[in-house]
LONUTOR-147179 format. One record per residue (C-alpha): residue number from 0; residue in one letter; x, y, z. Coordinates in Angstrom, 3 decimals. Each point is the difference from the previous one (the first is absolute). Example, Ala and Ser with C-alpha at 12.3 -4.5 7.8 and 13.67 -1.06 7.14 Angstrom:
{0, 'A', {12.300, -4.500, 7.800}}
{1, 'S', {1.370, 3.440, -0.660}}
This chain:
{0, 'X', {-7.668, 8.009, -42.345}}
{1, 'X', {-0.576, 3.605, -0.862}}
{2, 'X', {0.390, -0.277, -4.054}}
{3, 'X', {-2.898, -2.643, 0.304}}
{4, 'X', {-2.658, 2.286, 1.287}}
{5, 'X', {-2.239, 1.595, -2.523}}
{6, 'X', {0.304, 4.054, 0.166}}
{7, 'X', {-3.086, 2.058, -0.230}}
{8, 'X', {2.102, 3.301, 0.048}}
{9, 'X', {-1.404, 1.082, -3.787}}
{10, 'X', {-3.928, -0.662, 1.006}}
{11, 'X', {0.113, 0.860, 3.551}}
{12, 'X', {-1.956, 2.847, -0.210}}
{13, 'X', {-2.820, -1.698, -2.163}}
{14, 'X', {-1.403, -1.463, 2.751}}
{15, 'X', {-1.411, 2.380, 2.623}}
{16, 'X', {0.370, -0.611, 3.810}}
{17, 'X', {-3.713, -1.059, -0.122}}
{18, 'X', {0.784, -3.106, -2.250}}
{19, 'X', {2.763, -0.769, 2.057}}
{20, 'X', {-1.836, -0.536, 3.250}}
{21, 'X', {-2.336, -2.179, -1.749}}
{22, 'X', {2.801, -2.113, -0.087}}
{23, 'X', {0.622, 0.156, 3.832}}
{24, 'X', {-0.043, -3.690, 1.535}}
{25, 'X', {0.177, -1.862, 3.011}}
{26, 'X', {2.934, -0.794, -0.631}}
{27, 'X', {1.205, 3.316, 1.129}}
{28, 'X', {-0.584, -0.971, 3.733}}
{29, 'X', {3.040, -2.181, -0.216}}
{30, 'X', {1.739, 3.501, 0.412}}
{31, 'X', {-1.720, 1.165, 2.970}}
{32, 'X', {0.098, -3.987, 1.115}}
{33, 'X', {3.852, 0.220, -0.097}}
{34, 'X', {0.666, 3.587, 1.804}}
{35, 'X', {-2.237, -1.049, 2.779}}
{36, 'X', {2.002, -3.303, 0.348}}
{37, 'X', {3.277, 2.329, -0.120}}
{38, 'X', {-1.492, 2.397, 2.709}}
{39, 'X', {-0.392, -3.568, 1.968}}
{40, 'X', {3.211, -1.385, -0.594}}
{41, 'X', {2.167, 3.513, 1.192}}
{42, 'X', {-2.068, -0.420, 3.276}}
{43, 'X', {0.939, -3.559, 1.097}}
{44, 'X', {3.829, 1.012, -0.702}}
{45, 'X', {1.850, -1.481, 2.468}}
{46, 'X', {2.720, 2.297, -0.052}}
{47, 'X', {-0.640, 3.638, -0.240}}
{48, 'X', {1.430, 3.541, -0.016}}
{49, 'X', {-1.285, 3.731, 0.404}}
{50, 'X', {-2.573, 0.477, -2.576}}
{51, 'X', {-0.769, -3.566, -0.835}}
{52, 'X', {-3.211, 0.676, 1.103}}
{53, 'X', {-0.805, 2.976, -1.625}}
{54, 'X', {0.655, -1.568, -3.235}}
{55, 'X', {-2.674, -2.396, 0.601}}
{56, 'X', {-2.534, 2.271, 0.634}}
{57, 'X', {0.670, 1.487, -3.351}}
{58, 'X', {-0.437, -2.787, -1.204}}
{59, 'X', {-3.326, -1.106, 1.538}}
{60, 'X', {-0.841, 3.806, -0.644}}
{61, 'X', {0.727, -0.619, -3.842}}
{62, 'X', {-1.447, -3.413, -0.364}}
{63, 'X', {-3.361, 1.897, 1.808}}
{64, 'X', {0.200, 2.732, -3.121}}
{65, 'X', {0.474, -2.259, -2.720}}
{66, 'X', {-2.917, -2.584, 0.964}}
{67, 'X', {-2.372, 3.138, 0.318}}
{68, 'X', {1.362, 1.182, -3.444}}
{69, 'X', {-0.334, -3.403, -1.683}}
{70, 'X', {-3.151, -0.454, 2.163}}
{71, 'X', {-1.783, 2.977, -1.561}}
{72, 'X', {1.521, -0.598, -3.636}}
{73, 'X', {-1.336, -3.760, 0.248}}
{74, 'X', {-3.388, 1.541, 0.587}}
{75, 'X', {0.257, 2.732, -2.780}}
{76, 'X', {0.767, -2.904, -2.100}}
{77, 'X', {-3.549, -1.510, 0.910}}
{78, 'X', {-1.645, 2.924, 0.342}}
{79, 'X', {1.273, 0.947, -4.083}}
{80, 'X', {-1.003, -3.309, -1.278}}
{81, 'X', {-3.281, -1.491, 0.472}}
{82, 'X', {0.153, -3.931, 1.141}}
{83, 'X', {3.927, 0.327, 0.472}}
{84, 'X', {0.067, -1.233, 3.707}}
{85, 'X', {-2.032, -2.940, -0.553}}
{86, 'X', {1.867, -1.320, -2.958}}
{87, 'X', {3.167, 1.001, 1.778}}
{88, 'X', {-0.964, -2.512, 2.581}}
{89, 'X', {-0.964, -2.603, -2.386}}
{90, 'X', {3.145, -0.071, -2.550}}
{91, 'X', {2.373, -2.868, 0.185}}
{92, 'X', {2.950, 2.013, 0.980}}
{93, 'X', {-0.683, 3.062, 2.001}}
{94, 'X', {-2.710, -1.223, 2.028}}
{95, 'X', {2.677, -1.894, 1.851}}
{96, 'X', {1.608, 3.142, 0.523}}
{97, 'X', {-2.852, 2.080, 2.119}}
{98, 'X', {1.852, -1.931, 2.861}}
{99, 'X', {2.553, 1.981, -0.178}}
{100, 'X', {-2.486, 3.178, 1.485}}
{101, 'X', {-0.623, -1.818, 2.737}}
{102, 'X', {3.699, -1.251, 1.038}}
{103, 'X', {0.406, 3.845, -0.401}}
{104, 'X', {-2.275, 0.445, 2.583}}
{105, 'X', {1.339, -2.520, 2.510}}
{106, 'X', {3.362, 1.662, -0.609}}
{107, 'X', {-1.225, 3.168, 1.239}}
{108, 'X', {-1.148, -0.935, 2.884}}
{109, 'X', {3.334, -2.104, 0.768}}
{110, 'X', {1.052, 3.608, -0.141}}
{111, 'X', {-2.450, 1.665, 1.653}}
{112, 'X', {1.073, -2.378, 3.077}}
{113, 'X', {3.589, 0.612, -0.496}}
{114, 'X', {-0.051, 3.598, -0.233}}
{115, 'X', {-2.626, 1.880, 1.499}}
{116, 'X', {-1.095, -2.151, 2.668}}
{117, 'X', {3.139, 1.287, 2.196}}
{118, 'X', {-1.432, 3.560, -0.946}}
{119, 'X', {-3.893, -0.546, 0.322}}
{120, 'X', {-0.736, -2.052, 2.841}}
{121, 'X', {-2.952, -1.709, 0.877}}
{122, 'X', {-2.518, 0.445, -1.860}}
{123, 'X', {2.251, -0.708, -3.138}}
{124, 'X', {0.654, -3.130, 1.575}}
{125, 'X', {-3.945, -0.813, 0.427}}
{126, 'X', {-0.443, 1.315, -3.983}}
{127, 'X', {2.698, -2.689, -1.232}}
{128, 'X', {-1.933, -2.808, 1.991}}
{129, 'X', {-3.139, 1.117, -1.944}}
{130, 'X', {1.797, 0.819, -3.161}}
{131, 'X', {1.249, -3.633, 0.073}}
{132, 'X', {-2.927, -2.139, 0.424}}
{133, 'X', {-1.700, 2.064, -2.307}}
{134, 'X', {2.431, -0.555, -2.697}}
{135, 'X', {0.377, -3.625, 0.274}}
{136, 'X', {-3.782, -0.130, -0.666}}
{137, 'X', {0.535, 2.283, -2.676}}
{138, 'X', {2.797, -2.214, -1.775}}
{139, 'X', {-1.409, -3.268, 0.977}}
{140, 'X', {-3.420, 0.936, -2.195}}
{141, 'X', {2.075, 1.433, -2.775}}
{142, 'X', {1.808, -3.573, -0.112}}
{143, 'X', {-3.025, -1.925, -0.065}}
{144, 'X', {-1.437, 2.151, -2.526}}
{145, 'X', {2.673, 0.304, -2.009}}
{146, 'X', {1.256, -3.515, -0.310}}
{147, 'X', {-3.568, -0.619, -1.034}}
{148, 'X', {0.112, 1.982, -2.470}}
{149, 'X', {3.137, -1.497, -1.565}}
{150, 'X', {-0.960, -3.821, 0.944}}
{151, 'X', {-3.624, 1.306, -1.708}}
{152, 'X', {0.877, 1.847, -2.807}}
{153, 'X', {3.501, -0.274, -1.256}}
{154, 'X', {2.045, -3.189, -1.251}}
{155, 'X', {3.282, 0.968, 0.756}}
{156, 'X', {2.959, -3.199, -0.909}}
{157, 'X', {2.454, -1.496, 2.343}}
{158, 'X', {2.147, 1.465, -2.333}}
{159, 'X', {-0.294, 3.415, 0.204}}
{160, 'X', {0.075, -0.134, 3.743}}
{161, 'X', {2.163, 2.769, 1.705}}
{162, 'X', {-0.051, 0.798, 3.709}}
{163, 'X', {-1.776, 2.904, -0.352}}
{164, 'X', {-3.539, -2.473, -0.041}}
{165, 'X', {0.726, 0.112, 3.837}}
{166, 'X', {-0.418, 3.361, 0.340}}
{167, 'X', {-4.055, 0.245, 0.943}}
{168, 'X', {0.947, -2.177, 2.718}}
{169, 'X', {3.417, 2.114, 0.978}}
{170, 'X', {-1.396, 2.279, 2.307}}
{171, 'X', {-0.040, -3.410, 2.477}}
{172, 'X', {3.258, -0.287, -0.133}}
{173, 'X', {0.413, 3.476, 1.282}}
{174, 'X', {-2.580, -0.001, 2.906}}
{175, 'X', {2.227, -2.488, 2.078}}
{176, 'X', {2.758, 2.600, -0.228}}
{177, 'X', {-1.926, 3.046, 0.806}}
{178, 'X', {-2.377, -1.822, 2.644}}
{179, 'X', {4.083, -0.887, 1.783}}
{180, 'X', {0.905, 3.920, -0.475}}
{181, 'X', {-3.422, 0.849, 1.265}}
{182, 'X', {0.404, -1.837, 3.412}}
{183, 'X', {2.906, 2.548, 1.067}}
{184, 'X', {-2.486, 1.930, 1.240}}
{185, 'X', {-3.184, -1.542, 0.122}}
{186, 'X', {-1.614, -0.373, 4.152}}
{187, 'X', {0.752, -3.558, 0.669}}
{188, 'X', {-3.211, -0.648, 2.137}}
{189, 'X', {-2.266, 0.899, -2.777}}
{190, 'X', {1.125, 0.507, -3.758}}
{191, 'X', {3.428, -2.117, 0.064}}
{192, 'X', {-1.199, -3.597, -0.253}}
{193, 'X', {-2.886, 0.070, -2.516}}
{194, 'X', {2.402, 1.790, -2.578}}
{195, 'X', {2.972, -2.220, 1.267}}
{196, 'X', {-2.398, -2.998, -1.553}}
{197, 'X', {-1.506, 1.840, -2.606}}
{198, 'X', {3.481, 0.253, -1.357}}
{199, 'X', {0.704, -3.728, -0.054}}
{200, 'X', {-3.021, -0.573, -1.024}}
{201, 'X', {0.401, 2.313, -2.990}}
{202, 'X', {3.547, -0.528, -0.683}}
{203, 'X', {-1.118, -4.496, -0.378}}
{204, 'X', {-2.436, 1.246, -2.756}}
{205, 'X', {2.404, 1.887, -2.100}}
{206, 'X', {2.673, -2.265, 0.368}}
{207, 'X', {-2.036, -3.155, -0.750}}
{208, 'X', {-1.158, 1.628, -3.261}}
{209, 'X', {3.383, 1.327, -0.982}}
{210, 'X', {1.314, -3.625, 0.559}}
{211, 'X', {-2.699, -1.366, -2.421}}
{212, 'X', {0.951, 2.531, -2.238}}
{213, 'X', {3.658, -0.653, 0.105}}
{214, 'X', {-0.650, -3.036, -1.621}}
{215, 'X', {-1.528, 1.087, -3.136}}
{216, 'X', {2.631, 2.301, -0.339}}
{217, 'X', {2.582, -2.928, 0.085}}
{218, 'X', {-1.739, -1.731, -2.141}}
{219, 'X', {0.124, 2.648, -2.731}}
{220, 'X', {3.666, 0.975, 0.849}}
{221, 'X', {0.801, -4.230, -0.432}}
{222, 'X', {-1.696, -0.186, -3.362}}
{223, 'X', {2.225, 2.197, -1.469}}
{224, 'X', {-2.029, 3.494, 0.213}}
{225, 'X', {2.026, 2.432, 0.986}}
{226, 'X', {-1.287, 3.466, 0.222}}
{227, 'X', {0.510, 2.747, -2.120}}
{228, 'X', {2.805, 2.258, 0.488}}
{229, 'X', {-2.266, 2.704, 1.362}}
{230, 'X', {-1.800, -2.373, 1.923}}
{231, 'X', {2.609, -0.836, 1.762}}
{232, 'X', {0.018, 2.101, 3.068}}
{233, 'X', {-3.146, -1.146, 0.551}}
{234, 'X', {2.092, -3.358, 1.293}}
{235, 'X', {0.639, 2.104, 2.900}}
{236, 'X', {-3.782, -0.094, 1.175}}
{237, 'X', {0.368, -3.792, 1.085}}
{238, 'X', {2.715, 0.904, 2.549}}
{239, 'X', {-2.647, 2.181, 1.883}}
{240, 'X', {-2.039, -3.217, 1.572}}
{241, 'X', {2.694, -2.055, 1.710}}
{242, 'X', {1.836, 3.734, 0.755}}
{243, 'X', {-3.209, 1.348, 1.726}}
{244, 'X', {-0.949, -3.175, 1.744}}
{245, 'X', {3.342, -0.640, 1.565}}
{246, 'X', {-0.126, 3.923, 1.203}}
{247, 'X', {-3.743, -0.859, 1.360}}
{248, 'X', {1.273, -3.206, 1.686}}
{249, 'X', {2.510, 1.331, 1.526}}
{250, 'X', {-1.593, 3.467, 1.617}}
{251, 'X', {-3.145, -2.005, 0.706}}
{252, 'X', {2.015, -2.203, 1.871}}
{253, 'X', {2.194, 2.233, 1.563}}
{254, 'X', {-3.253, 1.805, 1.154}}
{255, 'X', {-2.025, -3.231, 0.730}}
{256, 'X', {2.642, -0.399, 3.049}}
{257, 'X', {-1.122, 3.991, 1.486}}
{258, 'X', {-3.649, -0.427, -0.704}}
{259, 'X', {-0.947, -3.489, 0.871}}
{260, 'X', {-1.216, -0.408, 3.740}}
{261, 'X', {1.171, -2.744, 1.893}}
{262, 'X', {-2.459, -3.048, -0.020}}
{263, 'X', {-1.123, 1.021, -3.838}}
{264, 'X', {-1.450, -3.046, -1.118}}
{265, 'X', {-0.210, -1.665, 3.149}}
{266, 'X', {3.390, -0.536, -0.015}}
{267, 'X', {2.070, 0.259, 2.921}}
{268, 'X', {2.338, -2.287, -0.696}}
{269, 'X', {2.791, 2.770, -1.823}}
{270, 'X', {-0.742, 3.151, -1.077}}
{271, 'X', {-1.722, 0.264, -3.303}}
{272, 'X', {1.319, 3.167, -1.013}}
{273, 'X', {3.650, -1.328, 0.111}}
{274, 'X', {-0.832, -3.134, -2.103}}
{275, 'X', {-1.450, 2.357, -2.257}}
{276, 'X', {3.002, 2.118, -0.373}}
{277, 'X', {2.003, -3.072, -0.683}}
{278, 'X', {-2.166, -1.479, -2.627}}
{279, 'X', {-0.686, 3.246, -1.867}}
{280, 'X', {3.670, 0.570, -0.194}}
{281, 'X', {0.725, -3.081, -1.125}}
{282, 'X', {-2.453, 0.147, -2.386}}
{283, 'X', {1.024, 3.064, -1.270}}
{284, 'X', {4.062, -0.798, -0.668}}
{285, 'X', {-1.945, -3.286, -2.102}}
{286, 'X', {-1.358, 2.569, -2.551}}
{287, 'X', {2.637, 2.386, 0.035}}
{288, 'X', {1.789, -2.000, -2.785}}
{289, 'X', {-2.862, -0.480, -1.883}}
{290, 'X', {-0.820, 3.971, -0.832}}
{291, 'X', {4.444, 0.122, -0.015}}
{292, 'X', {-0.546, -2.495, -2.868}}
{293, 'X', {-2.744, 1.487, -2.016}}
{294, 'X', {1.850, 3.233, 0.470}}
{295, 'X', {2.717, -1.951, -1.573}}
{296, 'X', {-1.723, -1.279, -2.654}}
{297, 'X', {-1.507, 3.401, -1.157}}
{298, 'X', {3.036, 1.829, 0.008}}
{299, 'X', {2.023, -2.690, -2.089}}
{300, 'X', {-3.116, 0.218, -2.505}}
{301, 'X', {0.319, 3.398, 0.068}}
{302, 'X', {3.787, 0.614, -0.735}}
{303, 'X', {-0.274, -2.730, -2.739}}
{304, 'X', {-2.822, 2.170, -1.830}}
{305, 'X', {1.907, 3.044, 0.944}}
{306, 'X', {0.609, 1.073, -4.185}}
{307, 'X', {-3.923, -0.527, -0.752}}
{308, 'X', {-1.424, 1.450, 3.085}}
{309, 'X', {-2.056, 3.137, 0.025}}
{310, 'X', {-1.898, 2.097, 2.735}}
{311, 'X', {-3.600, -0.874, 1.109}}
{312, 'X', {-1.436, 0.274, 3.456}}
{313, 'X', {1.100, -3.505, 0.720}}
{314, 'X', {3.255, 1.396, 0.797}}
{315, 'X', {-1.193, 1.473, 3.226}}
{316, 'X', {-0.457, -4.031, 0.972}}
{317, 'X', {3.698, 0.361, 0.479}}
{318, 'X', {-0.509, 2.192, 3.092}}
{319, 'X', {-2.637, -1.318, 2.228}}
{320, 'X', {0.294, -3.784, 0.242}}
{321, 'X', {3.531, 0.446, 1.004}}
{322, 'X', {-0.817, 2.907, 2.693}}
{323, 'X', {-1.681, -2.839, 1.517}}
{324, 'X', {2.907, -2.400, -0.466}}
{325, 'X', {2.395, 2.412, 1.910}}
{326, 'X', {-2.894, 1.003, 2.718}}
{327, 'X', {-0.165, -4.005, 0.780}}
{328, 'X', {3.691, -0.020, -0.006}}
{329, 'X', {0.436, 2.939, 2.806}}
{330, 'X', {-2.369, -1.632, 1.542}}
{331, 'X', {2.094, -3.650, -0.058}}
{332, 'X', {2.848, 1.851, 0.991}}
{333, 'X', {-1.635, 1.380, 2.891}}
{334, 'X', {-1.361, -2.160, 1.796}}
{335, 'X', {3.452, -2.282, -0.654}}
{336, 'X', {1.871, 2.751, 1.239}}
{337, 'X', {2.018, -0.040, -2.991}}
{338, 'X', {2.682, 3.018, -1.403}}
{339, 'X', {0.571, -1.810, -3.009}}
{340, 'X', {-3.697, -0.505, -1.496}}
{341, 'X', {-0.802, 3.373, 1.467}}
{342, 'X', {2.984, 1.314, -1.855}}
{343, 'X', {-1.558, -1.485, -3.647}}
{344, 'X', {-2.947, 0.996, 0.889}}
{345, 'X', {1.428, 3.545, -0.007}}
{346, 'X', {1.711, -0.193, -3.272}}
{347, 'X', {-3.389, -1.257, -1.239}}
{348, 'X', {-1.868, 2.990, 0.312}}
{349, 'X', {2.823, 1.902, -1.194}}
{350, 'X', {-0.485, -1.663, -3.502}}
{351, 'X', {-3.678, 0.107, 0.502}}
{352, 'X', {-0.243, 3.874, 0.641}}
{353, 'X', {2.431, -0.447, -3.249}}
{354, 'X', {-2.002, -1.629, -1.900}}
{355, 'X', {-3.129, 2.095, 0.953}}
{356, 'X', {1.831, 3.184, -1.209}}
{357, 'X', {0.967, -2.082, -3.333}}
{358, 'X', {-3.706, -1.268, -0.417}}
{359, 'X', {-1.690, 3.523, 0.388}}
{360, 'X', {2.517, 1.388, -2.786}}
{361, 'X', {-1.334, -2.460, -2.236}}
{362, 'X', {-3.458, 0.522, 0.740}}
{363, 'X', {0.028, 3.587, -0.567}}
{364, 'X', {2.127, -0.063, -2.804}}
{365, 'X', {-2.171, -2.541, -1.342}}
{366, 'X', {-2.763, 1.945, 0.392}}
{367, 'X', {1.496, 3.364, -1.235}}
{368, 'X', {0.611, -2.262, -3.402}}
{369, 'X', {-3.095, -1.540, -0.324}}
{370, 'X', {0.828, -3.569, 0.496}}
{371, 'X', {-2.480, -0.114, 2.755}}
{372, 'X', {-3.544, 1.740, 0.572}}
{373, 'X', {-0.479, -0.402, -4.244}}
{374, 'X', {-1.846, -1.216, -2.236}}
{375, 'X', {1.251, -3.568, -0.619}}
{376, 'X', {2.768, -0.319, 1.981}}
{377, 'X', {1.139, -2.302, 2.875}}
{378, 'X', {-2.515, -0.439, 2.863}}
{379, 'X', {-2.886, 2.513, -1.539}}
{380, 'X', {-3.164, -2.389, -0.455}}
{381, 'X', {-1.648, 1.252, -3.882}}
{382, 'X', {-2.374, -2.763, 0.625}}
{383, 'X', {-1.169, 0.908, 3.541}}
{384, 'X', {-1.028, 3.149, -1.295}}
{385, 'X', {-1.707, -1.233, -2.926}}
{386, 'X', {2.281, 1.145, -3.243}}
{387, 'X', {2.008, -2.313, -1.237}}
{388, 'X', {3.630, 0.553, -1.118}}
């Protein structure tokens, strides 16, 4: 793996810091996108220990520094070069990938909820309510926008299809997670319900679209297209629907059976709440599998590229579809009251707090090297800034 990536050790220092952060994509916010899902999946642990906690608010803490850094280096980037945001919304490939700012967002305030709720009280609790109708508004214009753009302006082939063309729709599949978290503490008499359905409501649009999407992706792996070796981690993005929707379905549910007054619906029958609960479980152990499988999938394409594979900001695709995996298995095992799955679950985010450490020593190193944030190489768009290569 490491004697195919190209070394920029001799002309490092030919290109100045400047020129580098012209190079500074959206991409980079699968980083920040990752961390945050870390910082998610340390605080749903179901077993824990004296400083468990702590750790995750370093976490949260570090995934808050790095998407103000990246935040204000994005910007530089614009601000340097004249047209650069619009055309880095328009290309082919990394205007799929300004999702990835936004799932960044929804992570943080997952956190936010998790963290410093306990410690801020009420009014942090009426912030997060506003926080999270304002950004579904905010992600569901970016999707329509976006996929307009790309339905409009680009003609993109079956296949070249990777998972990351769900990503302007992602966010979705984050808001039924977060709106779940969020109704810990949310008044029940006023706040609870509308964000209980908001959730499902938001959670049905991302998964619908995934699901279209899933087929394309098929398609293209059944005609005999396999992606590139450094593609490949970007596999891991099409665990992150079925992962995040069984999670949803199963908090939603779980919190459907608290919130929901008796006679909702006019019925009086049973209690609505407890159906719920049973259906959204349900529901959720049926798509477990499915993000288990794509997991699967990715990591066999992965190991079998292994000798050609080199580092691009894919890699950090290996992190936070699978956080979600392992949150949506804690959460199976909990409300089965199982030791076992709890007990995976735990080795899980062992090997994903692993395989954080493993990814962020690439992507520095990487970027110490200059095989990322360069002129020509891996995910840096020449053409969105106008030069060509």
């Amino acid at each position: 793996m490491f004697n195919s990536m190209a070394e920029n050790d001799e002309g490092r220092h030919n290109v100045s810091w400047k020129e580098r952060v012209a190079h500074f994509t959206w991409s980079w916010f699968e980083c920040t996108m990752s961390t945050g899902a870390l910082g998610t999946l340390l605080s749903e642990q179901p077993y824990t220990f004296d400083g468990l906690r702590t750790i995750g608010k370093v976490v949260f803490l570090l995934d808050l520094v790095l998407f103000v850094t990246f935040s204000t280096l994005i910007t530089t980037r614009f601000f340097l070069n004249k047209g650069a945001l619009t055309k880095s919304l328009h290309d082919g490939k990394e205007s799929f990938y300004f999702g990835t700012f936004w799932v960044s967002i929804g992570m943080l305030i997952y956190c936010l909820q998790a963290y410093a709720v306990p410690s801020c009280g009420q009014w942090l609790v009426t912030t997060l309510e506003v926080l999270y109708w304002l950004y579904a508004g905010c992600v569901l214009l970016v999707a329509t926008f976006q996929y307009h753009v790309i339905f409009d302006l680009e003609r993109l082939s079956v296949h070249e299809m990777m998972p990351a063309w769900i990503l302007p729709l992602y966010p979705f599949l984050v808001l039924g997670p977060v709106a779940g978290t969020l109704l810990y503490s949310q008044p029940r008499s006023t706040s609870a319900l509308p964000i209980l359905i908001g959730g499902i409501a938001f959670q049905g649009l991302g998964w619908c679209f995934a699901f279209i999407q899933y087929t394309l992706y098929i398609t293209r792996l059944t005609s005999g297209v396999v992606p590139d070796e450094a593609e490949r981690p970007g596999m891991y993005v099409a665990v992150g629907p079925a992962a995040y929707t069984c999670s949803a379905l199963i908090i939603l549910g779980s919190q459907a059976q608290v919130i929901l007054p008796p006679g909702f619906l006019g019925i009086t029958t049973v209690p609505v709440g407890d159906i719920c609960k049973a259906v959204g479980v349900g529901a959720g152990i049926f798509l477990w599998l499915v993000g288990f499988w794509f997991f699967a999938l990715g990591t066999v394409g992965l190991i079998h590229g292994w000798k050609h594979a080199h580092f691009t900001l894919n890699w950090w695709a290996i992190i936070f579809p699978n956080a979600g995996l392992t949150i949506a298995l804690i959460q199976i095992g909990n409300v089965l009251g199982s030791v076992g799955i709890k007990a995976v679950s735990s080795a899980m985010t062992v090997l994903l707090c692993g395989a954080w450490l493993w990814v962020a020593s690439l992507n520095i190193r990487a970027v110490w090297r200059g095989q990322i944030l360069w002129p020509h190489n891996d995910e840096d768009m020449e053409d969105v800034e106008g030069h060509e290569p």
